[in-house]
C-alpha positions in Angstrom: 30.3 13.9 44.7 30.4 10.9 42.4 33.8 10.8 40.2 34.3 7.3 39.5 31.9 7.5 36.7 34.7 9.9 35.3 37.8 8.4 35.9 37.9 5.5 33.0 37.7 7.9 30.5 41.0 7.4 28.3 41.5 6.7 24.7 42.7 3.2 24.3 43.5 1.3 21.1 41.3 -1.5 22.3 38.3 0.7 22.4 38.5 2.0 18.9 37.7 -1.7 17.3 33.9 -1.1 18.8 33.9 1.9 16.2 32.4 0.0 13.5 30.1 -2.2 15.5 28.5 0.1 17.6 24.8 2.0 16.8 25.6 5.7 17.1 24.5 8.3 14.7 26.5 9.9 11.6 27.2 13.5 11.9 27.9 15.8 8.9 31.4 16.5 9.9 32.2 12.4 10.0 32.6 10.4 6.7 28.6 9.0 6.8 26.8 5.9 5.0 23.9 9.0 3.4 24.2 9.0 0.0 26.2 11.2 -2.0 23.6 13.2 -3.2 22.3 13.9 0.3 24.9 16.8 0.4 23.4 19.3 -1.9 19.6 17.9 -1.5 17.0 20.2 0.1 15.8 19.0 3.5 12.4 18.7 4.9 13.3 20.5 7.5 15.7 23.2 9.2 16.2 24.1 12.5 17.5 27.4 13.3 19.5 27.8 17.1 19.6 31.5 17.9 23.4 31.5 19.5 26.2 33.0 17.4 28.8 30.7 16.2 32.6 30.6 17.5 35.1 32.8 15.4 37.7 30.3 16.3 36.8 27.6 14.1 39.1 26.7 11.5 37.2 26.4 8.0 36.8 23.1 7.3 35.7 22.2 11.1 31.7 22.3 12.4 30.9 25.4 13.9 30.8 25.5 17.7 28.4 27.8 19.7 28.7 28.7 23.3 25.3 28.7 25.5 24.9 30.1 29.0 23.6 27.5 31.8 20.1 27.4 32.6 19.5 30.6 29.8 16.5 30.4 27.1 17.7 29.6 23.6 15.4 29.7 20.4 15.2 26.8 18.4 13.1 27.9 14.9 11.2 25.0 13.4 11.0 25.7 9.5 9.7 23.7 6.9 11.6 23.6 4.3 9.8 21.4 1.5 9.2 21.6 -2.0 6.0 21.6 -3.6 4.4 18.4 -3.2 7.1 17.2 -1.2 5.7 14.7 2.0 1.7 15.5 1.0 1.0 12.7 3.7 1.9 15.4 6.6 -0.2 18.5 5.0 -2.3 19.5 8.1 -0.8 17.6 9.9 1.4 17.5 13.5 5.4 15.7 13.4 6.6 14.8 16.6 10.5 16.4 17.4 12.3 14.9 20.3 15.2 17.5 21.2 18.3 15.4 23.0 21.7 16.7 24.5 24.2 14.3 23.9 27.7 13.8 24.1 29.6 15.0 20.7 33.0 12.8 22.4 32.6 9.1 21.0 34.5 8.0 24.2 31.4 9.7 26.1 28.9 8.3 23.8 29.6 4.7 24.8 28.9 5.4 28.3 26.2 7.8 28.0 23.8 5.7 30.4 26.5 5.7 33.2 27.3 9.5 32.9 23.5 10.2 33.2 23.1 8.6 35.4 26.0 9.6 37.6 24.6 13.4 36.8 21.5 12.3 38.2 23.0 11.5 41.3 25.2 14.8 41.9 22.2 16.6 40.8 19.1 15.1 42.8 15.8 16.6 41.4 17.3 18.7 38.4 17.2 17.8 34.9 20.1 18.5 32.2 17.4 19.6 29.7 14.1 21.4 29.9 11.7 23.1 27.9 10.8 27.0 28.5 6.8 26.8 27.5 5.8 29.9 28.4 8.3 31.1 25.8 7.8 28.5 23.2 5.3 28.9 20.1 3.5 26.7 18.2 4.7 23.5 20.1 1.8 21.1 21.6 1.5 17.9 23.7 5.4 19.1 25.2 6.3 16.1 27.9 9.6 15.9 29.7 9.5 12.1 30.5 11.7 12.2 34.6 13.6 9.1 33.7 15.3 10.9 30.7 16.9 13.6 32.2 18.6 14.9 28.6 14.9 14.7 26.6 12.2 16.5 25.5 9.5 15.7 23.1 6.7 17.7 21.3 4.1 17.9 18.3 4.0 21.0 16.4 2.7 21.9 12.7 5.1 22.4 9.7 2.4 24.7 8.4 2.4 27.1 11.2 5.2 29.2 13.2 6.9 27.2 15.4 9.9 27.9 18.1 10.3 26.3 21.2 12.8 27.5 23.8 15.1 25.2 25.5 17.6 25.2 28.6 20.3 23.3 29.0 21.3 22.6 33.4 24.4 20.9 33.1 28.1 23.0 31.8 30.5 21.0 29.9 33.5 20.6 33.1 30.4 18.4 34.6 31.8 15.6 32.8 35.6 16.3 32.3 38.4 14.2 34.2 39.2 16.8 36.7 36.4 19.6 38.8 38.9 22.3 39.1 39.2 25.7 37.4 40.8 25.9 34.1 40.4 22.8 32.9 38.8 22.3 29.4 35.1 21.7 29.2 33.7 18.5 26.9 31.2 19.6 24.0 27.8 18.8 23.7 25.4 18.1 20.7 21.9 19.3 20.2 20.3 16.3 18.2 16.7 17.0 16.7 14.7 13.5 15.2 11.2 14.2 13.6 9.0 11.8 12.8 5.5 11.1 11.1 2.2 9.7 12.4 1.8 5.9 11.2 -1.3 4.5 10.5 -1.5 2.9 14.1 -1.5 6.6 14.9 2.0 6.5 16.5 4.9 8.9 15.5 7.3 6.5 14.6 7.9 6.9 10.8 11.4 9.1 10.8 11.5 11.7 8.8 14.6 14.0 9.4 17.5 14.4 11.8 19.8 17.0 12.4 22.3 18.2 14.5 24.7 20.9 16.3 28.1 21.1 18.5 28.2 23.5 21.4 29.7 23.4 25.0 27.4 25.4 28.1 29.2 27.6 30.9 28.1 28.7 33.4 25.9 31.4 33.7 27.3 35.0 31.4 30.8 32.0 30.7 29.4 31.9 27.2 29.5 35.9 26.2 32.5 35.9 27.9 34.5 32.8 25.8 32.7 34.3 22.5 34.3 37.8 23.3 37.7 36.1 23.7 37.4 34.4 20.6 36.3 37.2 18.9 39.4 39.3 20.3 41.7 36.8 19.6 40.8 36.4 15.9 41.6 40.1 16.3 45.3 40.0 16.7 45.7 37.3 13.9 47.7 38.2 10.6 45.0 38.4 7.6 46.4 35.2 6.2 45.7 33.4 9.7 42.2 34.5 9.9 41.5 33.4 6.2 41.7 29.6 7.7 38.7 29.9 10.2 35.3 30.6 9.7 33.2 33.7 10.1 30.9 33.8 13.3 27.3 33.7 12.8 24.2 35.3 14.7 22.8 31.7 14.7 23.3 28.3 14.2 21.9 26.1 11.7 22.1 22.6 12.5 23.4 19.9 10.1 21.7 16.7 8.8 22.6 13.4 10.8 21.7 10.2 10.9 19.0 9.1 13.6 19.7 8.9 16.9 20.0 5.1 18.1 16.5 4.0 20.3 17.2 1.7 23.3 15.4 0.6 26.2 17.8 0.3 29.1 16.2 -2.7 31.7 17.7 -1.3 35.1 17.6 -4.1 37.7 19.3 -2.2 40.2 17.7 0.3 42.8 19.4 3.4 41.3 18.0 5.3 38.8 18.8 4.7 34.8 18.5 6.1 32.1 14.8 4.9 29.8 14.0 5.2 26.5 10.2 5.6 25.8 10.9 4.9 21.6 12.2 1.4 21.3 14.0 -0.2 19.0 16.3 -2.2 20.0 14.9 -4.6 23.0 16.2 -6.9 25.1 13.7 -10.4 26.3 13.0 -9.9 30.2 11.1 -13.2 30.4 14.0 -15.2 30.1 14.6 -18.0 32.9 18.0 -17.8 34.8 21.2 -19.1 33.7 24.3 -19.3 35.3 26.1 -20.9 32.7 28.9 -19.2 31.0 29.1 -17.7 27.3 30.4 -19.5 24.9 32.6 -18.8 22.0 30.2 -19.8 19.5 27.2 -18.0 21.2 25.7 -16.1 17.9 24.6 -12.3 18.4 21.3 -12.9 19.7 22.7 -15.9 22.1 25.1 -13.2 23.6 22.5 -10.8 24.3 20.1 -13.4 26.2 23.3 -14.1 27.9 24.0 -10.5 28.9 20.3 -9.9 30.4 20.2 -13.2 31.8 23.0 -12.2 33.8 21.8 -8.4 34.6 23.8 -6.6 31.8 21.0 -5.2 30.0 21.9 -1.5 29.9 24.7 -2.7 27.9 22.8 -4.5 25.3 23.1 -2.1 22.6 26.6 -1.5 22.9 27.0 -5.2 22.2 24.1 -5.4 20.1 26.3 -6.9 17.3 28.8 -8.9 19.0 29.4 -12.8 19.0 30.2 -14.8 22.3 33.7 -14.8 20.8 33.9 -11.2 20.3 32.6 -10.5 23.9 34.9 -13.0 25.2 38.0 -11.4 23.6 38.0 -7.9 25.0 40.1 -7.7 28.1 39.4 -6.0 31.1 40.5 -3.0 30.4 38.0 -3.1 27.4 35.2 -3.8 29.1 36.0 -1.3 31.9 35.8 1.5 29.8 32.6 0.4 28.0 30.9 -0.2 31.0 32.8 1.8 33.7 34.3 0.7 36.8 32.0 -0.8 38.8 29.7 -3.1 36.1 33.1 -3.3 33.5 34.5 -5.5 36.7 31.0 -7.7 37.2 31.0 -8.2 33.3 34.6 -9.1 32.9 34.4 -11.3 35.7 31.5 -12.9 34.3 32.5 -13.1 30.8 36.0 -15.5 32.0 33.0 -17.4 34.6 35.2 -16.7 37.7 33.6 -17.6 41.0 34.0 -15.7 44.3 35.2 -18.1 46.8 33.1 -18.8 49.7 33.8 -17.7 53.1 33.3 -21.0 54.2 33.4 -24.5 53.2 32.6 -28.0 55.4 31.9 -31.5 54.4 29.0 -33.8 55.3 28.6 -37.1 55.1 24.9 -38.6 55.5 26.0 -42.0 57.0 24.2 -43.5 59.9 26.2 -43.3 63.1 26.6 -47.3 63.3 28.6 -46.7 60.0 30.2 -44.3 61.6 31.2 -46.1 64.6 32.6 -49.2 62.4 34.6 -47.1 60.1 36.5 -45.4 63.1 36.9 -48.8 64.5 38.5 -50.3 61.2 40.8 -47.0 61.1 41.3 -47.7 64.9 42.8 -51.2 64.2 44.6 -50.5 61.3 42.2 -52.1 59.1 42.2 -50.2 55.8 40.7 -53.4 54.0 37.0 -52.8 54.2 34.7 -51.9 51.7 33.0 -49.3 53.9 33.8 -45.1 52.5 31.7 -42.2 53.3 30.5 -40.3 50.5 30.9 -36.5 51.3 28.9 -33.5 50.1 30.6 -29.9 50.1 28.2 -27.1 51.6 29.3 -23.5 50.7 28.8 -20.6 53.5 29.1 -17.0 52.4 27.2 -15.1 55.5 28.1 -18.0 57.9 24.4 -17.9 59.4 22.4 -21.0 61.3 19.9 -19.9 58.9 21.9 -20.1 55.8 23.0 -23.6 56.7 20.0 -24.6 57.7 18.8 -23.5 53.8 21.4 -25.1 52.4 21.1 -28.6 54.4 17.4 -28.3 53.3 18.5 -27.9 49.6 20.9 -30.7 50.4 18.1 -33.4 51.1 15.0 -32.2 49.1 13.1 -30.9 51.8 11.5 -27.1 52.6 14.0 -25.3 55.7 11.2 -25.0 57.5 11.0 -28.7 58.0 14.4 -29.1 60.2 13.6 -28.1 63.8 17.0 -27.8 65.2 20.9 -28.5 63.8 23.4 -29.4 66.9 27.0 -30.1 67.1 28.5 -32.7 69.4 30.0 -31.6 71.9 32.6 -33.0 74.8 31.4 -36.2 76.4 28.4 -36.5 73.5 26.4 -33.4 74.6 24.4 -31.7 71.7 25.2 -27.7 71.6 23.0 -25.6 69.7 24.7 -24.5 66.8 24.8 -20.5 66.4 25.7 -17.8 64.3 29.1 -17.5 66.4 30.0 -21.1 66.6 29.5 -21.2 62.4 31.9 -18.3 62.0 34.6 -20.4 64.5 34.4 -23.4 62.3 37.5 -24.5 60.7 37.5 -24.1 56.8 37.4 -27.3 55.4 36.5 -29.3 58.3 34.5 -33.0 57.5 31.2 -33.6 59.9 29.0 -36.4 59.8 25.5 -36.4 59.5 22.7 -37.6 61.6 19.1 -36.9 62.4 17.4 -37.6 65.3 14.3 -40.1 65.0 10.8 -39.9 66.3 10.3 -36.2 65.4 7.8 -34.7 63.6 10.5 -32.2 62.4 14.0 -33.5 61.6 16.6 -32.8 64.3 20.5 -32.7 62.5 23.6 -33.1 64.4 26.8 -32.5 63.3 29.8 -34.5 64.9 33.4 -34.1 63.5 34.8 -37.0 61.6 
């Protein structure tokens, strides 16, 4: 089982500065940026969950409903427009993509990683389906594999239309600790609709709306809403006044649209895709190793972030300077990004270098240079003009081949060019240099340079200064 991806998951004062920066939508129960009048206005739309609502919710809270694992649920798709209201979409299909998200903010910045951790625990299985044989009305469904929490569908506001979803993961999935008792996180149901554009695409958005609930497993749900409902029960009358009333269903609230982003995964395991983009990252970019700097502007940080493989993280950062990025400390970036890529980031953000296993020194001299310059040091002459001029070779896997590679970057030339590299030996013999005799080299150690003439490939030996 995978648990790191759960481990970083802590509150920090640190992470909630990204509040205010970062694209993630507005739900009812949060102060929101939709105008005032948006309260009392008629939507479009309404979408109808068929699960009762919690009893023990206190009044001014949004409802919570409890759903079974892997059970059918009813989702009604009613139009709900006035006369004349949205003409452009009479006989028409809207496209509804149908998400489960995480309602937790602290969850919502790492969304990609918990998916994708999910994935991992749970080969083959998805965390959301639909249940077509069941559904009405709904056409063109599609399930895309790389977005494991996603569904998507056309349907006609004119006509009766339900569809039926199921939801695989429960809510202690993602919670710090996989034992009984512990308390499960909630979920949201998110719903975006959107219109057909003239290029015949369904990207003009028309309405968005939203639900909490939490998913147990299998018969957990009737079991928590009968404990609810018995302790409401045993409250005084002038306790119960503060909570709600439970409901057969759940109407979901208006919300703001849920954030598009294309994740770019270079790494073999899986990722989480978006197929609706919005946000997008340049892959065509030419490598860069050099490090960000504090004056980097928002769009210079985020060719800086793919350049360097960060581009699932480019819409958390989507609005960040270089100076921003570059003053979050470790512990910031580690519960952005989680663990394993918060390290890589950090690491790359303050442009530390991992040391090489192995340095040496090579000088290119001739060996008649060589033999002089000994001589003077033999004699105690330290007044010539004569000095070797070094160049440092870095080893990380402490191969022949590597260091034949990097002696061919060295001089210009392709690797395939140097036939052999030997080391002198005792007495002048040349020894092969190997694998093992690169891994006994002394860090540090100064050689000098010589190839062997006449060849139709270059011939290097090595022979300590």
């Amino acid at each position: 089982m995978l648990k790191w991806h759960l481990n970083y998951l802590k509150y920090g004062k640190s992470y909630e500065i990204l509040y205010d920066v970062l694209a993630l939508p507005i739900f009812k129960q949060e102060e929101s940026n939709l105008p005032p009048e948006s309260e009392n206005k008629i939507l479009p739309f309404q979408y109808v969950l068929c699960a009762a609502t919690s009893p023990a919710v206190k009044l001014h809270d949004e409802t919570l409903t409890y759903l079974n694992q892997g059970q059918s649920y009813e989702i009604r798709m009613l139009d709900n427009r006035k006369m004349g209201e949205l003409p452009e979409i009479d006989g028409k299909m809207v496209k509804s993509i149908i998400r489960v998200v995480f309602h937790d903010r602290r969850l919502q910045y790492t969304e990609h990683q918990q998916l994708e951790g999910w994935r991992w625990n749970r080969p083959g299985d998805r965390i959301l389906d639909l249940d077509i044989p069941m559904s009405v009305g709904v056409v063109d469904p599609r399930a895309n594999p790389t977005q494991l929490n996603t569904v998507e569908f056309l349907w006609d506001p004119s006509k009766r239309t339900s569809v039926f979803i199921q939801v695989h993961c429960i809510s202690t999935e993602f919670t710090m600790r996989k034992h009984g008792g512990e308390k499960g996180v909630p979920f949201r149901i998110q719903i975006d609709t959107f219109k057909e554009n003239e290029a015949g695409e369904y990207t003009e958005h028309l309405h968005s709306a939203s639900c909490q609930f939490k998913v147990f497993k299998p018969k957990g749900a009737d079991r928590k809403q009968k404990t609810d409902r018995e302790k409401m029960e045993k409250r005084a009358p002038q306790e119960k006044e503060k909570y709600q009333s439970s409901y057969e269903t759940t109407i979901l609230t208006e919300c703001s649209p849920w954030p598009e982003v294309t994740y770019v995964n270079n790494s073999p395991s899986p990722s989480f895709n978006s197929s609706h983009n919005s946000l997008f990252c340049p892959f065509s970019l030419p490598p860069n190793k050099q490090n960000l700097l504090p004056t980097a502007t928002p769009q210079e940080a985020q060719q800086w972030l793919h350049r360097n493989r960060f581009s699932p993280f480019c819409r958390l950062f989507s609005n960040f300077s270089g100076a921003d990025l570059l003053k979050l400390t470790r512990e910031d970036v580690i519960q952005i990004c989680g663990p394993a890529d918060g390290i890589r980031l950090f690491n790359a953000l303050k442009g530390r270098v991992v040391r090489p296993r192995l340095t040496i020194y090579v000088c290119q001299e001739s060996q008649q240079q060589t033999r002089e310059q000994h001589q003077k040091h033999e004699n105690g002459d330290g007044s010539g003009n004569t000095f070797f001029v070094y160049h440092a070779i870095y080893l990380d896997e402490l191969t022949a081949v590597e260091l034949t590679e990097k002696l061919a970057q060295l001089f210009s030339i392709s690797p395939r060019q140097i036939s052999q590299i030997f080391k002198q030996g005792p007495t002048g013999i040349h020894v092969l240099v190997s694998d093992e005799m690169i891994q006994n080299f002394q860090d540090e150690t100064c050689f000098v340079l010589d190839t062997m003439k006449g060849m139709s490939k270059p011939v290097f030996f090595f022979s300590k200064y």
